[in-house]
C-alpha positions in Angstrom: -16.1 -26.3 -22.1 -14.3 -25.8 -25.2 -16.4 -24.3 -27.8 -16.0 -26.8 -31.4 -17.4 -24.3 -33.6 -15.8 -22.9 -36.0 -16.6 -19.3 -35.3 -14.3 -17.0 -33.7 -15.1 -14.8 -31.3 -15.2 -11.0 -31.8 -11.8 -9.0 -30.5 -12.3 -7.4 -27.0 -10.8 -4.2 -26.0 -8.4 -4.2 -23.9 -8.5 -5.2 -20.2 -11.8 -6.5 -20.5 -12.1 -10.2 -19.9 -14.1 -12.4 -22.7 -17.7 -13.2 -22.1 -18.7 -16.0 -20.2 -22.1 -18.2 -20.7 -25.0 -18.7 -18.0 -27.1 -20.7 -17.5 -29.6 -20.2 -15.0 -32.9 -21.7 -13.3 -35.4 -18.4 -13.5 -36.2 -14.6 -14.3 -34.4 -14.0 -10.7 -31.1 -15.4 -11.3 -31.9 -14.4 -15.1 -31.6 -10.5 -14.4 -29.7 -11.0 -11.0 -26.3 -12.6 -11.8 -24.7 -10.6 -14.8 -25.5 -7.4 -12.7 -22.0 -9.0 -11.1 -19.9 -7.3 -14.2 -22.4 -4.6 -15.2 -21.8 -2.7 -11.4 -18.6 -4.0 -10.5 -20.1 -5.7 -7.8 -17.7 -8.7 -8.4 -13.9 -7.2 -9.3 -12.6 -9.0 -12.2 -15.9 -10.3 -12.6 -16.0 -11.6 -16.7 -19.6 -9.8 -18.7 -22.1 -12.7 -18.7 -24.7 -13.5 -21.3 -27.7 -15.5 -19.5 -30.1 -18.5 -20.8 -33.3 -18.8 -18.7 -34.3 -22.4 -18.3 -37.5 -21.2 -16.9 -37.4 -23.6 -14.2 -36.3 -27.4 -13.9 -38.5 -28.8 -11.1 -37.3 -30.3 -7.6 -38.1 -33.9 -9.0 -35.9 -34.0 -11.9 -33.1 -36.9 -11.7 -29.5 -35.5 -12.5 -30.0 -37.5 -15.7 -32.9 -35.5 -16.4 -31.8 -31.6 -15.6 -28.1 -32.5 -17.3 -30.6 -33.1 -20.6 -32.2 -29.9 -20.1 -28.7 -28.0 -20.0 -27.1 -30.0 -23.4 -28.6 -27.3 -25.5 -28.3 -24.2 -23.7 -24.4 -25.2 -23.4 -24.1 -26.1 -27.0 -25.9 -22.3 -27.9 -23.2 -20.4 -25.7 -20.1 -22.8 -27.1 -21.3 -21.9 -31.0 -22.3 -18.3 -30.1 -17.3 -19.3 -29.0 -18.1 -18.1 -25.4 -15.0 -19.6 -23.6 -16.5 -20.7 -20.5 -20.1 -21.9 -19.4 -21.7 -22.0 -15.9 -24.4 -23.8 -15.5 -26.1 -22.5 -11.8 -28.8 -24.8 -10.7 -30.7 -25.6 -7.6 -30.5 -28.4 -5.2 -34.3 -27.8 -3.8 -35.2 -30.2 -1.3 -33.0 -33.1 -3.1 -31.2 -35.6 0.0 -27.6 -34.8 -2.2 -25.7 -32.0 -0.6 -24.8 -28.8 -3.3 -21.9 -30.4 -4.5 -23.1 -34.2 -4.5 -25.4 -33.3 -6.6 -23.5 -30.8 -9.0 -21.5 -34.2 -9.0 -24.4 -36.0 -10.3 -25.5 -33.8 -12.9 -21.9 -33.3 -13.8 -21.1 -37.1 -14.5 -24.6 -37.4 -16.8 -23.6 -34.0 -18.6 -20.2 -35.6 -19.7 -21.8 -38.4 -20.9 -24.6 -36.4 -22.8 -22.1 -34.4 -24.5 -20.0 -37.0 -25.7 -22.3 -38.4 -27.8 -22.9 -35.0 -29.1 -18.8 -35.0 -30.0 -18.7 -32.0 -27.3 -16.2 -31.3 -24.4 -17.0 -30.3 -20.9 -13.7 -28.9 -20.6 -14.9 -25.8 -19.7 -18.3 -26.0 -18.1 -19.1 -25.7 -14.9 -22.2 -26.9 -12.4 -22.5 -24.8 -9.5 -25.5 -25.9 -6.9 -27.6 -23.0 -4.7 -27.9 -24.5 -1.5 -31.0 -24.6 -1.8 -32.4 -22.0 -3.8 -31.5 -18.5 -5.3 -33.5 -17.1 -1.9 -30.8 -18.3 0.1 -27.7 -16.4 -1.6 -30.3 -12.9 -0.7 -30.7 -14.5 3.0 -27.0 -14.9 3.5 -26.5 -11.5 3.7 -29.9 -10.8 5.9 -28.2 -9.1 8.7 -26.6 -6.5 6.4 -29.9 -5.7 4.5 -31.4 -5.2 7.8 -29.0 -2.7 9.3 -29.4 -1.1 5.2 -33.2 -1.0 6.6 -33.9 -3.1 3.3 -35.6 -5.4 5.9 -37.3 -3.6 8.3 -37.7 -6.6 11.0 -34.1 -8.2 12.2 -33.2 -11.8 10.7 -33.7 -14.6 13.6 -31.6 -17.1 12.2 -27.9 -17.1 12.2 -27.2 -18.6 8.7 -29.6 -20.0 5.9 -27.6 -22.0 3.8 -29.1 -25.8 3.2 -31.6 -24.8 4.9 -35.9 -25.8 3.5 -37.0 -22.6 5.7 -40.7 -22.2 6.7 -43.2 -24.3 4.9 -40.5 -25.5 2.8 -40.4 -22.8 0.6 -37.1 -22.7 0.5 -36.6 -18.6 2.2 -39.7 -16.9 0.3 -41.3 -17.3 4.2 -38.5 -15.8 5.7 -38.3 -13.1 3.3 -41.9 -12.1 3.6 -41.3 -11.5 7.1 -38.0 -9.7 6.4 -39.2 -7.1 4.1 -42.5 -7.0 6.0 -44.7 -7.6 2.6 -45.0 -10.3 0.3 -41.4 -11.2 -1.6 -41.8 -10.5 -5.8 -38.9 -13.0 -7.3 -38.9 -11.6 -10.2 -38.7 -8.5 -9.0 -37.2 -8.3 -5.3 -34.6 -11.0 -6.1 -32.3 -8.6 -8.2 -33.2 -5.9 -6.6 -31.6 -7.4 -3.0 -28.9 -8.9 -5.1 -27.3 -6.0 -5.9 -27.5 -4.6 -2.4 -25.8 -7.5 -0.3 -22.2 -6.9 0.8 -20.6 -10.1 -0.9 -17.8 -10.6 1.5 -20.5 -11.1 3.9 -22.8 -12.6 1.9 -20.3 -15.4 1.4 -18.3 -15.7 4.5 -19.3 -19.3 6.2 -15.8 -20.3 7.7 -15.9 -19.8 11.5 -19.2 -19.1 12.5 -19.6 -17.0 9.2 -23.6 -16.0 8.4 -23.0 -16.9 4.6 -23.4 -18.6 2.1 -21.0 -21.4 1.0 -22.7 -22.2 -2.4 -22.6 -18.2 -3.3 -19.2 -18.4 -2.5 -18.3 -21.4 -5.0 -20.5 -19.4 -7.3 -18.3 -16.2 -6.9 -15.1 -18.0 -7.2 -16.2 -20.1 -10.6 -17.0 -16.6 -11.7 -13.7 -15.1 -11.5 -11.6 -18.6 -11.9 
């Protein structure tokens, strides 16, 4: 989105990319995500400064959670960041990831507009259907890292409500063989997935295909 502040952004040093702006769902993705620049996990992954919504709620319309990201957006586009990525959750909403990043999308241009603010340069990018799933896509490689100690069952995770619809906390209680800490597991698996894995889902792939439109937003 293109920033309409007047500020201008500090000179970078050479060969380093400018800042991006994230906005994210929890403390997970919150201390997860910008570890994509920070250990080269990601190459020609851009540094990332995050905004915790602290959670939006499975029963929010697209009307409603596009409201809740109007003034996260605005922050990063005054701060002159040049891009924002909005990452949200689809939860157990009927809309497939990128209906509903569709949805929210279309109510976030309108939002803006009346704010005099472009959406040139933001982008909505749907876990499919929660942050667990991005860790799960990559299950079979934790495992034989003997992060997991028991062996995934299922081939791939992605759009998938898991056990008790808890959208993989089930399955990754069983994986690590204790109770999964969001907070503090999620970025801690996050950095230990093999990416190309994580997000191969052409051809029988195990991965993720929201991580992957994640990724690619990242470096695009």
């Amino acid at each position: 989105m293109s920033p309409t502040s007047s500020r201008r952004p500090r000179p970078r040093r050479a060969g380093i990319r400018p800042t991006i702006g994230l906005v994210v769902e929890g403390d997970a993705e919150f201390a997860a995500l910008p570890h994509l620049h920070k250990s080269g996990l990601l190459p020609d992954c851009p540094p990332m400064r995050p905004i915790n919504l602290r959670g939006l709620g499975s029963d929010l319309t697209p009307m409603a959670v596009a409201t809740r990201l109007v003034p996260p957006i605005i922050q990063h586009q005054v701060s002159g960041l040049p891009r924002v990525i909005c990452c949200i959750d689809r939860e157990n909403r009927e809309s497939c990831a990128p209906e509903f990043a569709r949805e929210v999308s279309r109510e976030l241009v309108r939002l803006m507009e009346r704010k005099n603010r472009s959406t040139a340069n933001v982008s909505i990018v749907v876990a499919d259907r929660a942050f667990e799933a991005w860790l799960l896509a990559d299950a079979m490689g934790l495992h034989r890292q003997r992060v997991f100690v028991r062996e995934p069952s299922f081939h791939c995770f992605e759009e998938q409500m898991g056990s008790g619809a808890k959208k993989g906390v089930v399955e990754l209680d069983r994986l690590l063989g204790r109770p999964y800490r969001k907070s503090v597991d999620g970025p801690g698996l996050f950095v230990k997935l093999d990416l190309a894995s994580a997000r191969r889902h052409e051809n029988g792939g195990r991965g993720s295909r929201s991580l992957d439109k994640f990724l690619r937003t990242i470096v695009g």
